[in-house]
C-alpha positions in Angstrom: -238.2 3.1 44.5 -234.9 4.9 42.7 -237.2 6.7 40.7 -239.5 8.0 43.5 -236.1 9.3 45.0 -234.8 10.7 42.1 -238.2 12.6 41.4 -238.6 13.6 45.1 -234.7 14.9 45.0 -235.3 16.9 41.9 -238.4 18.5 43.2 -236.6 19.8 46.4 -233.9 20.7 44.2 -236.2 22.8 41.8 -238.3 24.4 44.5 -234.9 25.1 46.5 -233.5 26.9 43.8 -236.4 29.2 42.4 -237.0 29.6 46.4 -233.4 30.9 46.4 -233.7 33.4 43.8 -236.7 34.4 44.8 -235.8 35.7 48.1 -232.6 37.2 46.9 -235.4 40.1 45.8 -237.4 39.9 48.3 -235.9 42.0 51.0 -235.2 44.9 48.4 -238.3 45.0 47.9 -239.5 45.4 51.3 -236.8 48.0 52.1 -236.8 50.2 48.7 -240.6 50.4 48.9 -240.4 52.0 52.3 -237.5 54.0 51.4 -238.9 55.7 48.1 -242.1 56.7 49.7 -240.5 58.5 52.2 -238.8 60.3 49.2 -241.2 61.2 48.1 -242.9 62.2 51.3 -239.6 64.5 51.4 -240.6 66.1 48.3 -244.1 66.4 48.7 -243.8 68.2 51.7 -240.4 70.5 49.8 -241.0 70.1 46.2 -237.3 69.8 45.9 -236.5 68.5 42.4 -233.4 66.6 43.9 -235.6 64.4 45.8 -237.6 64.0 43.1 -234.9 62.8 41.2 -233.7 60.6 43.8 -237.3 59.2 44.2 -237.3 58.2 40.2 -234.0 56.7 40.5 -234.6 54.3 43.1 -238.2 53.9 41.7 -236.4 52.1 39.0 -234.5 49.2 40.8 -238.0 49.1 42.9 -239.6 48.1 39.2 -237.2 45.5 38.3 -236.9 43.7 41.6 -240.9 43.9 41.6 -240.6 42.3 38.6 -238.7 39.4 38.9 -239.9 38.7 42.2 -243.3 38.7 40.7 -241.7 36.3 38.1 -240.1 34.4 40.6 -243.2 34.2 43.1 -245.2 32.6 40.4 -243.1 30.1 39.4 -243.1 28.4 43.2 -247.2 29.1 43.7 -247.2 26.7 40.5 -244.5 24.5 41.7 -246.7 23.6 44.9 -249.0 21.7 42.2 -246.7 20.1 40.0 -244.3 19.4 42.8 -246.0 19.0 45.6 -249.7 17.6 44.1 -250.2 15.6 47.1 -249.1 17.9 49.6 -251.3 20.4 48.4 -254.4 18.2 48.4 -253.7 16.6 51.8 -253.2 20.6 53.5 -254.6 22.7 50.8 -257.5 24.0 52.7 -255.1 25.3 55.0 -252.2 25.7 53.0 -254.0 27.2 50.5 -255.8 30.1 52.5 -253.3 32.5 53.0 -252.0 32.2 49.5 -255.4 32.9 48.4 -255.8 36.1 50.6 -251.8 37.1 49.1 -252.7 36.8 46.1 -256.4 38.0 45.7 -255.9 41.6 48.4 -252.1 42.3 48.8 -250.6 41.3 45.1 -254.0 42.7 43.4 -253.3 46.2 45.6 -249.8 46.1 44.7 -250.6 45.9 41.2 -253.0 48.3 41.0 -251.3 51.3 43.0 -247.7 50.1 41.3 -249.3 51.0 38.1 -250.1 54.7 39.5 -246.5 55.0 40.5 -244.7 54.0 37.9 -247.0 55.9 34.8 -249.3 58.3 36.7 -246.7 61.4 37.8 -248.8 63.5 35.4 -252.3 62.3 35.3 -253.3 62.4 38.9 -252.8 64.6 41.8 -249.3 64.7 43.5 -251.0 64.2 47.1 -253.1 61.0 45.0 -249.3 59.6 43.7 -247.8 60.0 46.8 -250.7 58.1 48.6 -250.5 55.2 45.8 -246.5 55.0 46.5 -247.2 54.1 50.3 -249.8 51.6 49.5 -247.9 50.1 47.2 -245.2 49.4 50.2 -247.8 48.9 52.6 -249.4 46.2 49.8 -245.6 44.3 50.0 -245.3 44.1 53.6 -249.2 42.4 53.6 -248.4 40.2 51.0 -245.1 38.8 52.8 -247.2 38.7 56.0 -250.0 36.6 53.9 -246.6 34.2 52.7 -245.1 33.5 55.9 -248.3 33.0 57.8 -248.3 29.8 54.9 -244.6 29.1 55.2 -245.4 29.5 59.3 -247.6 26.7 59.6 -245.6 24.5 57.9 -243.2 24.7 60.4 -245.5 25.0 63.0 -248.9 23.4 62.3 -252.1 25.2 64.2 -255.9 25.7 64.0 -256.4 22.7 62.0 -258.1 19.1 62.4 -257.5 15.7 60.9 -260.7 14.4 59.1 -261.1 10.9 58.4 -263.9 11.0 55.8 -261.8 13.4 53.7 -257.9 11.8 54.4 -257.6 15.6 54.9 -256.6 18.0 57.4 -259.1 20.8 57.7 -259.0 24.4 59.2 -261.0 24.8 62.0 -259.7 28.3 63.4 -258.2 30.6 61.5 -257.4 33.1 63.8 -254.8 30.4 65.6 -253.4 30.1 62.0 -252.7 33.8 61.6 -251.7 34.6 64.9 -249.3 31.8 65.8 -246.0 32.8 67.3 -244.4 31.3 64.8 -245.9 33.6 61.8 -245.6 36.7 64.0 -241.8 36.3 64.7 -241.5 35.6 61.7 -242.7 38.5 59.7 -241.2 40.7 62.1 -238.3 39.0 61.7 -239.1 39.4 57.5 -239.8 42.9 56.7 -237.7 44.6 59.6 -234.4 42.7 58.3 -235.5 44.5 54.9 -235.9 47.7 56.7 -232.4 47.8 58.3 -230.0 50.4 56.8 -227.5 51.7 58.8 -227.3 55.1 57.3 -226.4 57.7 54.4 -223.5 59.5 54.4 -223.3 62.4 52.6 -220.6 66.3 52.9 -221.3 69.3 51.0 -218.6 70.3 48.7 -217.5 72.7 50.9 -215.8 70.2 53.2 -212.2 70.6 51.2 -209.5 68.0 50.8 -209.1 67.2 54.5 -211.1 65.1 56.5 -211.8 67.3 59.3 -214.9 69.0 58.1 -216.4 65.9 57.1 -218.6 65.5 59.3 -220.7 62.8 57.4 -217.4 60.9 56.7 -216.0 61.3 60.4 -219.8 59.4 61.9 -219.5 56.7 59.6 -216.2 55.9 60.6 -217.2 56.3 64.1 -220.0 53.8 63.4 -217.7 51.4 61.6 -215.7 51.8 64.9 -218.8 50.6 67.4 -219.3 47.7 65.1 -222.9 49.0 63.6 -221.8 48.9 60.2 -220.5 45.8 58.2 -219.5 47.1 54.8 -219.3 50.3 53.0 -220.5 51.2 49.7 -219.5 54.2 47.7 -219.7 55.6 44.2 -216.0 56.0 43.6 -212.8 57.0 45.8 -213.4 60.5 45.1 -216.2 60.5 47.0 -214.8 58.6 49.8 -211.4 60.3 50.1 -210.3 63.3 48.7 -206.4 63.0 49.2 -204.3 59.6 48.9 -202.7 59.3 52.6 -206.4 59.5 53.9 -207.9 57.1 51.6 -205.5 54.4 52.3 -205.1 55.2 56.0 -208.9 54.5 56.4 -209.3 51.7 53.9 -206.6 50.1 56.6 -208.6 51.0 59.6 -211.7 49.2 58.1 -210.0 46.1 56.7 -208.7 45.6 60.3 -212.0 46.2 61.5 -213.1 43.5 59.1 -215.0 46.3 57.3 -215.3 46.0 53.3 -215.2 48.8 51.1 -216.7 48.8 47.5 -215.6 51.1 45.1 -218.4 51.0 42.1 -216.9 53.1 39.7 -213.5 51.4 40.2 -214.9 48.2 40.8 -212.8 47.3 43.7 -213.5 45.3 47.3 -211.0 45.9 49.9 -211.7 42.8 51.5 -210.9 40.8 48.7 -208.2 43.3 46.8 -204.5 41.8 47.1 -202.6 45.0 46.4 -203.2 49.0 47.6 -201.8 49.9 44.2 -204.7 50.5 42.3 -206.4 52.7 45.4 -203.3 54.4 45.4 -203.4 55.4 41.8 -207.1 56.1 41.9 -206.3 58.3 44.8 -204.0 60.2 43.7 -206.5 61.1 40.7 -209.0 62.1 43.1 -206.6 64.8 45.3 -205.5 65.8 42.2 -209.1 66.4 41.3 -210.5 68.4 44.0 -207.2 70.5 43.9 -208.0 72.0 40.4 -211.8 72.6 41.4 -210.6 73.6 44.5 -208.5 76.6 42.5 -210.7 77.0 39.4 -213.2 77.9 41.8 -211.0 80.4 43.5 -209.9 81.9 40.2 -213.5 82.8 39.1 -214.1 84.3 42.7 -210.9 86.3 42.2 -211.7 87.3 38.7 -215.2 88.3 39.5 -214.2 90.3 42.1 -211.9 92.2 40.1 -214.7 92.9 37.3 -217.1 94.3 40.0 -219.2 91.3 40.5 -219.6 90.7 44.0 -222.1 88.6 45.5 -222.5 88.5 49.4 -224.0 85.8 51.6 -225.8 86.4 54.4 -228.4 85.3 56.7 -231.3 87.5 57.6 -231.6 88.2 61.2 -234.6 88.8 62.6 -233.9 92.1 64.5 -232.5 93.6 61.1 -234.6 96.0 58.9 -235.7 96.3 55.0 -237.2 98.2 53.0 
């Protein structure tokens, strides 16, 4: 009897963990899918090369949480046999259903259309590549639909019937399987929580030192104010301050808040930082930065002026006349 605890503790334990990891990709997946086809959407429609850019760059974190969710995924379909043998046998013709249907029409269309992403920018037709990049984040929504309509009757057991010639349960409507409340809340509950992004902030370089023209800046820290956003992430604390009295002044506002921000380049959490010292430093790098572009920029206005090269900027009005 110690032994059949000790096996049954270590198969939780195993499935727990893998299940774990798993899902840690999961909802990137979901979200980045949806994300980079609307890039691209952008740049079909533009044929800017920055979204095209951005669309490759997120393309690649899309690739390597596919992967290891994939990697991941196949480990716990396995793990339901050499686990869970009995389980399986006892509920596998319903059990085993929707994991069927994942695996054979959403993971096969993933697959396919992931391929066209990924390697077919210049063998098929932009409108065919942007098509293939939205059925590919269609194909992950289906196949966590497909996953929690399993997981779902587990929890909530429907459409099925206990036969005593078999010792089996048996499906006898599949409809009550795929539509119970329980599945439907919870894919909705799934792929929308992969969905949520609260927003990207982004000023033109024209904004200056101050914060006043930053109008991105200024409605993410309104946002951070009405509670919608939890944390901040930002490349460096040049791009989220561009003098040291603001930087630290708002870093103060949002740790009151309870509002973290992460400084990639500088590797630095204010939630979890001890001392401003190092923001400070960094800070005073940044102002220091903008204020020589700030002047070389106005120095090679100044000297192209006085060579003769003068470039105006205007915007055509539609009462005004050309040649």
């Amino acid at each position: 009897m110690e032994n059949l605890i000790s096996v049954i503790d270590w198969s939780r334990a195993q499935f727990a963990l893998t299940a774990i990891y798993h899902w840690l990709f999961v909802p990137l997946t979901l979200g980045l899918g949806i994300i980079i086809a609307i890039m691209e959407t952008i740049y079909y429609r533009t044929k800017d090369q920055k979204w095209l850019a951005t669309t490759k760059f997120w393309m690649t974190l899309f690739g390597v949480n596919f992967a290891i969710g994939v990697a991941t995924g196949i480990i716990l379909e396995f793990e339901f046999g050499t686990n869970w043998s009995n389980y399986s046998w006892f509920v596998g013709d319903i059990f085993g259903a929707p994991l069927a249907i994942e695996g054979i029409l959403a993971f096969f269309m993933e697959s396919t259309f992931i391929a066209v992403m990924f390697f077919g920018w210049k063998k098929v037709g932009p409108k065919f590549h942007l098509a293939s990049t939205w059925l590919t984040a269609i194909g992950a929504s289906i196949s966590a639909l497909w996953i929690l309509v399993a997981n779902a009757w587990m929890q909530h057991p429907v459409g099925m019937e206990f036969n005593p010639d078999t010792m089996r349960n048996e499906m006898v409507d599949f409809w009550a399987v795929v539509s119970s409340p329980m599945a439907v809340n919870k894919f909705f509950h799934t792929v929308l929580s992969g969905w949520t992004l609260a927003g990207v902030f982004a000023d033109e370089g024209i904004s200056g030192t101050q914060t006043k023209k930053r109008t991105e800046f200024n409605r993410m820290i309104r946002m951070c104010r009405n509670k919608k956003i939890d944390l901040v992430i930002t490349k460096s604390i040049s791009r989220f301050a561009r003098n040291t009295v603001d930087c630290l002044e708002y870093v103060r506002q949002l740790k009151d808040l309870g509002i973290g921000v992460i400084f990639e380049k500088e590797n630095i959490n204010t939630l979890t930082m001890t001392s401003e010292f190092m923001i400070a430093l960094y800070g005073s790098f940044a102002q220091a930065e903008s204020e020589s572009i700030s002047k070389n920029v106005s120095w090679g206005k100044e000297k192209a002026y006085r060579e003769g090269k003068v470039q105006f900027q205007y915007i055509m009005s539609p009462l005004s006349r050309h040649k």
